[in-house]
N, C-alpha and C positions, 0 to 999 in steps of 0.2 A: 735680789735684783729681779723686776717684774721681767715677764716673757711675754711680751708682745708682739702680737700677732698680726703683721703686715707688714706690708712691702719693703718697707726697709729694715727690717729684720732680714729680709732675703740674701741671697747671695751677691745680690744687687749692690749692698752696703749703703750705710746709712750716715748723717752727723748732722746735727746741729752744729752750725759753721760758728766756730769761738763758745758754742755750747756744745762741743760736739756728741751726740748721744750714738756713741756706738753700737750696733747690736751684740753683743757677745752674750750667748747663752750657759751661764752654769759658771761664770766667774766672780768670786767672789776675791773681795783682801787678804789680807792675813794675817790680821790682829789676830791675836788671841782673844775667841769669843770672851763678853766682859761677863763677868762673873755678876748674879743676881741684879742686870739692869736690862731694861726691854732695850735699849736701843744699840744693841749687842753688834759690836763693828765685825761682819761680816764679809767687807766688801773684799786677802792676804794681801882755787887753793893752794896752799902751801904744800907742795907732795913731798912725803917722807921718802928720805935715799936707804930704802931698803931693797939689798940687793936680788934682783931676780934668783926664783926659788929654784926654776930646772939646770942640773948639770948638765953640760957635756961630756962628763966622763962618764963611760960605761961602767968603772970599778967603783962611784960613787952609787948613795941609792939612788932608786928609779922609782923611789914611791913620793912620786910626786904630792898628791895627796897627803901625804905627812908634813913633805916639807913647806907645803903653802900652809898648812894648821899651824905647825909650831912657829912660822916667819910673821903669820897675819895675823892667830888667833886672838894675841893680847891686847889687838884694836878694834874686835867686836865688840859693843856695847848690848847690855840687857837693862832692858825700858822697862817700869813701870808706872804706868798712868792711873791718877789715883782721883777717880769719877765720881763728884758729886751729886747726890739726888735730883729729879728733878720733879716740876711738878707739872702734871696733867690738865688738860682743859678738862675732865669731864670733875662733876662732884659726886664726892660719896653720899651715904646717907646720912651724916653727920653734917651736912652743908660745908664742906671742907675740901679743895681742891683733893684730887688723890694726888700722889705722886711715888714714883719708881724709885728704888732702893738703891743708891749708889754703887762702886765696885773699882778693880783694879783691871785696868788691861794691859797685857806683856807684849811687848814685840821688840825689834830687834836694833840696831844701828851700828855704827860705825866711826872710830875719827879720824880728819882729814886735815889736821895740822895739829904743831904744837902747842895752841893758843885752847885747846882745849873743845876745838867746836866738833859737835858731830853729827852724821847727815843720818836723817832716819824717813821715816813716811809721815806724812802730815795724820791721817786717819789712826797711827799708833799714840797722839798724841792729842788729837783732836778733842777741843770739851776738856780737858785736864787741868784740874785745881790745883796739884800738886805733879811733878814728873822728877822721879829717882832712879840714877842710871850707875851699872855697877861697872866695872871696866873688865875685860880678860874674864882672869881667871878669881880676880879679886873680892872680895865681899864687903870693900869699903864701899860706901852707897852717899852717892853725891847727887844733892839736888839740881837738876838742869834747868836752865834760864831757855824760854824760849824765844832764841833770836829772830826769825823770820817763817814764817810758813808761807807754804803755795797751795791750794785745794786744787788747782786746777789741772796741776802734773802730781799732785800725793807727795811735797816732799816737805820737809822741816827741816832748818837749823836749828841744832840747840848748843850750847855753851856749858860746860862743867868747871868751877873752879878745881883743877887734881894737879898733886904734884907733876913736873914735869918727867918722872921719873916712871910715872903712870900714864901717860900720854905716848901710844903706840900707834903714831898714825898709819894709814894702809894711802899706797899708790894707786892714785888715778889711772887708770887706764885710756886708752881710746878705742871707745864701744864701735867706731862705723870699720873697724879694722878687724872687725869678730866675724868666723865666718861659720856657716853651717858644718857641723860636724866638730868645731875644735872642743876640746875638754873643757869643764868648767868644776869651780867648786865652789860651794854655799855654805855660809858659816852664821850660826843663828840660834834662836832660841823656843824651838817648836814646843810647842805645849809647855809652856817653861823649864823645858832641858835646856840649860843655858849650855854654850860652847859646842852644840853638835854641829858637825862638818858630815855634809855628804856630799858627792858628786856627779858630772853625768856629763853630756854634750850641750852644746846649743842645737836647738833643735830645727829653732827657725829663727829667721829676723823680720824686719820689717813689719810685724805684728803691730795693730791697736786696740788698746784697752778701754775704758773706763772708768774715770775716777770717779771715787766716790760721789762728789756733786755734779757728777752726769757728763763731765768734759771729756773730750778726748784725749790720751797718750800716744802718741805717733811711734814709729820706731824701736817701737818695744822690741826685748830676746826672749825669746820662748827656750825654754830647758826644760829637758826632764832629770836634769838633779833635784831631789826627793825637798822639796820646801811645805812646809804645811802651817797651820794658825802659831802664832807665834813669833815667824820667819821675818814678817814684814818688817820692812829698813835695814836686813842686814844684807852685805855685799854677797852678790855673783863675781866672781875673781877666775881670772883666767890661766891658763900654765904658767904665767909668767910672774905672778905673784900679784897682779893686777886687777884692781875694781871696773868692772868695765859695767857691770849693774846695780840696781835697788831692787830686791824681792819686793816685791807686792803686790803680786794675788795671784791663784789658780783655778785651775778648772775642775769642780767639780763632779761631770758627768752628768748631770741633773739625777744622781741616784740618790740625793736626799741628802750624802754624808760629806761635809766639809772635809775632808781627809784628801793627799796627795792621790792622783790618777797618775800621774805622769807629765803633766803638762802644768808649767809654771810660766809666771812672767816677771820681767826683771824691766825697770824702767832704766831705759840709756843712761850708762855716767856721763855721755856728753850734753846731752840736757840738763842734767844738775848742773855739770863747769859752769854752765850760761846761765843760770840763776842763785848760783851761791851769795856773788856778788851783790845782788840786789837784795838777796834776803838779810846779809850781812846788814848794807847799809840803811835799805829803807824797810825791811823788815817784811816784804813782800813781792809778788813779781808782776807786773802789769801784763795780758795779754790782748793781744786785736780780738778783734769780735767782726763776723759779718752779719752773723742771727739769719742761715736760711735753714732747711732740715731739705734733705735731698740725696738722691741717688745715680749709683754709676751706670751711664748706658754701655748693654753690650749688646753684638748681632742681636743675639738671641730675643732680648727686649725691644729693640729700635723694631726686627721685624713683627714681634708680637703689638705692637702700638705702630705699626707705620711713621714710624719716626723718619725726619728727613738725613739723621747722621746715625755713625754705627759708635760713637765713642763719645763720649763725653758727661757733663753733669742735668739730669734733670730736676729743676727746681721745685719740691711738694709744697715747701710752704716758705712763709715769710715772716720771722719775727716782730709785730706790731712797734712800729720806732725804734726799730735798728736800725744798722749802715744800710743792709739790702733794699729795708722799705722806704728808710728815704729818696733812696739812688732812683727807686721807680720797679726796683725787680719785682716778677709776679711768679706766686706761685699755683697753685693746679688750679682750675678751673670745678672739675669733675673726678669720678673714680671711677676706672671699671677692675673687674677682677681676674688675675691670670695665676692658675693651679692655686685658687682659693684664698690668696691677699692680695687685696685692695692696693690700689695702684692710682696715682693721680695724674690724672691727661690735663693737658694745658697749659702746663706752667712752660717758663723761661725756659732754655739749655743753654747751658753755659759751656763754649767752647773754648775759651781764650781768657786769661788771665796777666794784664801787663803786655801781649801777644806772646806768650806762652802756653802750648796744645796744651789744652785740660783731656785726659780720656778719661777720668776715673775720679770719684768723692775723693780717692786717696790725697789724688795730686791737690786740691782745694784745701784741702786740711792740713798738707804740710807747708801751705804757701802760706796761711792763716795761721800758720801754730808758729811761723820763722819771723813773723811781721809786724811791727808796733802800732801801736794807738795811733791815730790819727797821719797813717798814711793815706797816700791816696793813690787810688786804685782802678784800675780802667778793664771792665769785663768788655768779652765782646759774646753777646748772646743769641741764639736764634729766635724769632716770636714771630709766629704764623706764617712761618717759612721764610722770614726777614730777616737779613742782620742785623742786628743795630750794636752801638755801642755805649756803655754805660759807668760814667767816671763816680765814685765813692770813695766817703772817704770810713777809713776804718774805726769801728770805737773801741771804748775798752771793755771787756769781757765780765758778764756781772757773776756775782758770787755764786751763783748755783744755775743751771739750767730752770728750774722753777722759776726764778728771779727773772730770768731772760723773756720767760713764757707767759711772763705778766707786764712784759714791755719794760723790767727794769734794765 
């Protein structure tokens, strides 16, 4: 993931609204790098009545950790993605496209009903000609039907025809009920060790990511239970024998090595409940789009730029034929630089959203990540020390940030 340098990389925070480009530095997915192909993914229902794993008895065990492994483990799944060649724009010297050497990528998932469906990361699966998923503990190897992907949250449904006898779904959880500190366990297939369970806490909440196509994840759980290449799609599970996440990427450190530091992320199970459905039936998930890129004012900034508020969103730029640019929003004018990134003056501040205080990019992003296509939407913004207000209506979300950036 490139590191770029400016102001919304800063502490400030950053998104492309319905494209949202987060800054996070050093995080990557966590496929299993693909084996001899350049474009090597680096980036980590029906609920089964299985009964919660912690006793109350003190004379039973207390290794809890065991007992979510032997209660959950036979409903991890181990993905392999099996990567076709592709071919290059440039020519060799033979006048003959080049192209890169196919390969297999591993990662991880989970099932989440009887019917055979199971929830994994869309990037463990992405590009894939063929997808072979083992169940547990088992080495029968069944080819997955891919029922619906979403790029813009990293998730896939897929489908396995398996006895039902092999069909070990795991319990839904609910992730906004996780709090800092409780115990978690991750069950997965790092580096293709299929079935490793390790553990740790939640570290933090309210985290956001970066999907692979440049969008934002809201609400992410941060853990440092040990997840590494591999991991992605398989469940974060909480004492209670509960999926309350998706692994799907960590923090590198920027020391060069893809390997666990301690700091992982898990996309919300309650984000998946609210797209399962749609992947199920239409094979995909629609989201709003507003297309601005822009950042959180605080004191610190408002008085560095004599800003006329201490809280709120100011607008850098304007996606060419989005919701934003048609509604009228403007973004910077000019730059100037503070502690050496570029910073854009002029643009809109968006205080009010629906007449709901905006203080922070956050609040913007999860009002845009909760809202459909073609709502319509009433900012209320300041411009050269003006109120005004500015009715839009929302569009839908195009396939990649790139896409966005060329006015698709």
């Amino acid at each position: 993931m490139p590191k770029q340098k400016n102001f919304l990389q800063s502490p400030f925070g950053s998104a492309l609204l319905g494209g949202v480009v987060v800054a996070v530095l050093g995080i990557v997915a966590i496929a299993t790098g693909v084996i001899n192909v350049e474009r090597k993914v680096t980036t980590v229902s029906t609920p089964a009545s299985i009964a919660p794993v912690v006793s109350s008895s003190s004379e039973e065990s207390t290794n809890v950790v065991n007992q979510i492994y032997k209660a959950d483990g036979d409903g991890v799944a181990f993905i392999e993605s099996q990567l076709e060649p592709t071919q290059a724009e440039s020519i060799n010297p033979f006048g003959e496209p080049e192209s890169s050497g196919g390969g297999v990528a591993t990662g991880s998932g989970f099932v989440i009903d009887g019917e055979g469906h199971v929830l994994t990361n869309n990037h463990v699966i992405e590009g894939a000609s063929k997808i072979s998923v083992k169940l547990g503990a088992s080495d029968t190897e069944y080819t997955a039907e891919v029922v619906g992907a979403d790029p813009a949250s990293d998730l896939a449904l897929l489908k396995v025809e398996a006895p039902a006898k092999e069909l070990h779904p795991l319990r839904l959880g609910n992730s906004d009920t996780a709090e800092v500190g409780d115990p978690v366990v991750a069950i997965g297939n790092p580096f293709g060790l299929d079935r490793t369970v390790t553990s740790g806490i939640v570290s933090a909440l309210q985290r956001q990511i970066q999907a692979p196509n440049g969008f934002s994840i809201d609400n992410v759980i941060q853990t440092d239970a040990a997840i590494n290449p591999g991991n992605s799609g398989g469940p974060l599970i909480n004492s209670s024998g509960e999926v309350i996440g998706i692994n799907s990427q960590i923090e590198t450190g920027g020391s060069g090595s893809e390997g666990n530091v301690g700091i992982g992320f898990a996309i919300p199970i309650n984000t998946a409940k609210e797209e399962i459905k749609s992947l199920e039936t239409k094979g995909e998930v629609e989201h709003a789009w507003l297309g601005i890129e822009g950042g959180s004012i605080t004191p610190a900034l408002a008085k560095a730029l004599n800003l006329p508020v201490e809280d709120g969103v100011i607008v850098q730029s304007v996606q060419k034929g989005g919701p934003a640019d048609k509604a009228g929003l403007e973004g910077s004018q000019t730059t100037a630089t503070i502690e050496g990134q570029q910073v854009g003056l002029g643009g809109d501040i968006i205080t009010e959203i629906n007449g709901e205080k905006v203080t922070s990019m956050e609040d913007v992003i999860e009002f845009v990540n909760k809202a459909k296509p073609g709502e319509t939407t009433e900012l209320t913004i300041l411009r050269d020390g003006k109120t005004k207000k500015l009715s839009l209506t929302l569009g839908k979300r195009p396939a990649s940030v790139e896409e966005a950036s060329q006015g698709g």
